[in-house]
C-alpha positions in Angstrom: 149.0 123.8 -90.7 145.7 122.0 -89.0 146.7 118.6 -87.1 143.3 117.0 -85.3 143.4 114.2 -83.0 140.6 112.1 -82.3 141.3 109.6 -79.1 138.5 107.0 -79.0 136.5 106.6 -75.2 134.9 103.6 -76.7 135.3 100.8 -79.6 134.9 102.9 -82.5 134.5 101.6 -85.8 132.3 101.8 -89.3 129.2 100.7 -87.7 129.0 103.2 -84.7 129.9 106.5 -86.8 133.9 106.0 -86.8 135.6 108.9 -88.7 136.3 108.1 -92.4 139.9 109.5 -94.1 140.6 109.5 -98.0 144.6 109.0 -97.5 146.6 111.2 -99.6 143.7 113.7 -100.2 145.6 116.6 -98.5 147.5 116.7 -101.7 144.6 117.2 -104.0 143.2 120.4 -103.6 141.1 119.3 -106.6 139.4 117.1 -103.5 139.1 119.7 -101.3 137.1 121.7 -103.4 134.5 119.3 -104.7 135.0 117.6 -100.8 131.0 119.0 -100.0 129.8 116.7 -103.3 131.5 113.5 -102.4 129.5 111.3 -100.2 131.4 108.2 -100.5 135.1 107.6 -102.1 136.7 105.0 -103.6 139.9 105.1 -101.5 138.0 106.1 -98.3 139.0 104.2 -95.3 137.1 104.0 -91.7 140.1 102.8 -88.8 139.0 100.9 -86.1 140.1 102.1 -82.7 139.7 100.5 -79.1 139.3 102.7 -76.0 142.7 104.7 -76.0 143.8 105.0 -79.0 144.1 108.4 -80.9 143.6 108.7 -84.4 145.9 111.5 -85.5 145.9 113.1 -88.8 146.5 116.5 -91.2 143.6 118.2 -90.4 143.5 119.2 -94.5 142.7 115.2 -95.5 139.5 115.1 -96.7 137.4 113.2 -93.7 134.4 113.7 -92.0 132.5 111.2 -89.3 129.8 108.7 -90.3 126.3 107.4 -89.1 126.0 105.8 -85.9 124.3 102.6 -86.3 124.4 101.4 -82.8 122.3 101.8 -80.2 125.0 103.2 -78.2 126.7 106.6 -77.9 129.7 106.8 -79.6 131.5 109.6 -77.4 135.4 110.7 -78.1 137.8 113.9 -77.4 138.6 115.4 -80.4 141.8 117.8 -80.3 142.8 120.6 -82.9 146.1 121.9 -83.2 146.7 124.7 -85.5 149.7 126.7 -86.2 
């Protein structure tokens, strides 16, 4: 059992490297194997977060961050909690 926690110490969304989830993913472990060959996916999602707000999530859902775009750093704590 893996639970991470991302809390956001700036706007962070698709365009400054936000962290992308495929929901329901942590049920396919057919996902998790092929997760290092999938660059994009259809049911991916990217949440937008304002300063404050955690993003918390099974830490086996496929996800990984994306490119920061911006100009500006894009810094956040990330917390792993694991069983």
């Amino acid at each position: 059992m893996v639970v991470t926690a991302i809390v956001a110490l700036c706007p962070i969304d698709a365009g400054n490297g936000g962290t992308r989830l495929v929901p329901g993913s942590h049920r396919r472990p057919d996902l998790q194997r092929r997760a290092e060959a999938l660059e994009l996916h259809p049911d991916e999602i990217v949440p937008t977060l304002t300063v404050g707000d955690a993003l918390v999530f099974d830490g086996h859902l496929l996800h990984s961050g994306t490119q920061n775009h911006s100009d500006a750093d894009r810094p956040a704590l990330q917390i792993v909690w694991r069983r």
